[in-house]
N, C-alpha and C positions, 0 to 999 in steps of 0.2 A: 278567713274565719275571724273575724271579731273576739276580743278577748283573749286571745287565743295566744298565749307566748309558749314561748318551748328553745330549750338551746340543747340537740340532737349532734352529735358528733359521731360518724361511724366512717371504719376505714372499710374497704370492699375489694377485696382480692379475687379476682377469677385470671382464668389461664385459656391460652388458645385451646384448639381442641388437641387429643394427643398432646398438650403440651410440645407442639413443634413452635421450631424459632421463627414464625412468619412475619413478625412485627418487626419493618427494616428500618432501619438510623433512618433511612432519606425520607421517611413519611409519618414515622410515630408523633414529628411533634406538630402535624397537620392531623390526626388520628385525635391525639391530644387534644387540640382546639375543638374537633367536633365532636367532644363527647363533652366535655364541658359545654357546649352549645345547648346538646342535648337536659342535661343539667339544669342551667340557667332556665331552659326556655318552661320546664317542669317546676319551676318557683323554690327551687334548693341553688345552695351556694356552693362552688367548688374551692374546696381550699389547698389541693394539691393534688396531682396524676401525675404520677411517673411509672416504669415498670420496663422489663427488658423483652427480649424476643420472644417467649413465651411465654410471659404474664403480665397481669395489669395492676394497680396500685391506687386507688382513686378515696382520696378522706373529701365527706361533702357535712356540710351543715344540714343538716336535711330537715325538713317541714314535717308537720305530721299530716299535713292532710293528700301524701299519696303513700302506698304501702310501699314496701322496701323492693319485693318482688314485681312489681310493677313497674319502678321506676329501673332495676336490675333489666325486666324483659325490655325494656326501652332501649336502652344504652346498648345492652350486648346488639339486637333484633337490627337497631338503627344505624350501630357501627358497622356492622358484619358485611350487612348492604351496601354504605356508603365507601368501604373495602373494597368489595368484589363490583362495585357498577367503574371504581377509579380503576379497577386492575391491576391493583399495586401488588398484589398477590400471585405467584406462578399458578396454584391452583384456588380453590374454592373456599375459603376465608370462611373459618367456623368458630365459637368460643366455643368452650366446656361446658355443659351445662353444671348448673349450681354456681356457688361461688359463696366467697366467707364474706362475713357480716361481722365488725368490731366494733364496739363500743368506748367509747373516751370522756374523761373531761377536758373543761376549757385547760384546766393544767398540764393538762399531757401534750397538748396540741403542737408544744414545737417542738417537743419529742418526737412526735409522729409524723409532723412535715421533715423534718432530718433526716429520719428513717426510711422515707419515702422517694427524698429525692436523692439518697444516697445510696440507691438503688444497687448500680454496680458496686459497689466494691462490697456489698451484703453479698453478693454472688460469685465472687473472685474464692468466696470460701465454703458457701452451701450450696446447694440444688434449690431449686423453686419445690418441691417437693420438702427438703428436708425443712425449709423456713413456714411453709402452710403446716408441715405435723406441728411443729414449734408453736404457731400462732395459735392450734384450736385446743394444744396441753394448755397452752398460759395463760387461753381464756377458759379455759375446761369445758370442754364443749366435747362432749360425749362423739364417736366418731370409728367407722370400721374400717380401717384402711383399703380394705380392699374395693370399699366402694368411693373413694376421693378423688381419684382421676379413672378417665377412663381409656384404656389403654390402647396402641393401634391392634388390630388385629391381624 
């Protein structure tokens, strides 16, 4: 788009499905490169993915000319696929549906790569659970817990 400037910073949290730990050391930072791929090839910049067995952590510079949820159904839709065709998975490799959307400035940004790649040890002391209620109080993001993850049955 001509004309067209914009500096978009947003962090995007989603989780496997159930929240199980499917995402294993020996493949997440091939996992990583392909969704970055996916990223790049969609005209947004990636500026950091990290995240543990059961969830994900991706800050993008992002364009305005695709919607948020569109470039979300990309990523999850492409990876889940690109998952289950490698078989790196015992079973069926699903995300969450939903996922959290944050906003930043340029100021915050090595805050929030820190935060990101310092992944483990944010988790040596909360649950992925208790750090996403954390992230939608401190952006105040209205929210029913009952409906955030969705549970095995």
């Amino acid at each position: 788009m001509a004309n067209t400037y914009s500096q978009i910073y947003l962090q995007f949290v989603f989780s496997v499905k159930y929240r199980e730990g499917m995402i294993h050391k020996d493949w997440k930072d091939e996992l990583y490169k392909y969704i970055t791929g996916i990223v790049t090839n969609n005209g947004h910049k990636m500026i950091c993915i990290n995240g543990m067995p059961d969830h994900i952590h991706i800050l993008i510079g992002i364009k305005p000319s695709q919607s948020i949820s569109d470039l979300l159904k990309d990523i999850k839709a492409n990876s889940s696929r690109w998952i289950n065709e490698k078989r790196y998975s015992k079973g069926k490799f699903e995300w969450q549906e939903g996922y959290g959307a944050f906003s930043y400035s340029q100021s915050q940004l090595k805050d929030v790569i820190t935060y990101i790649e310092t992944q483990e040890e944010h988790h040596k002391k909360r649950t992925f659970k208790e750090e996403y209620i954390d992230f939608l109080e401190k952006f105040e993001v209205k929210f029913d817990e009952k409906f955030i993850f969705k549970e095995l049955a």
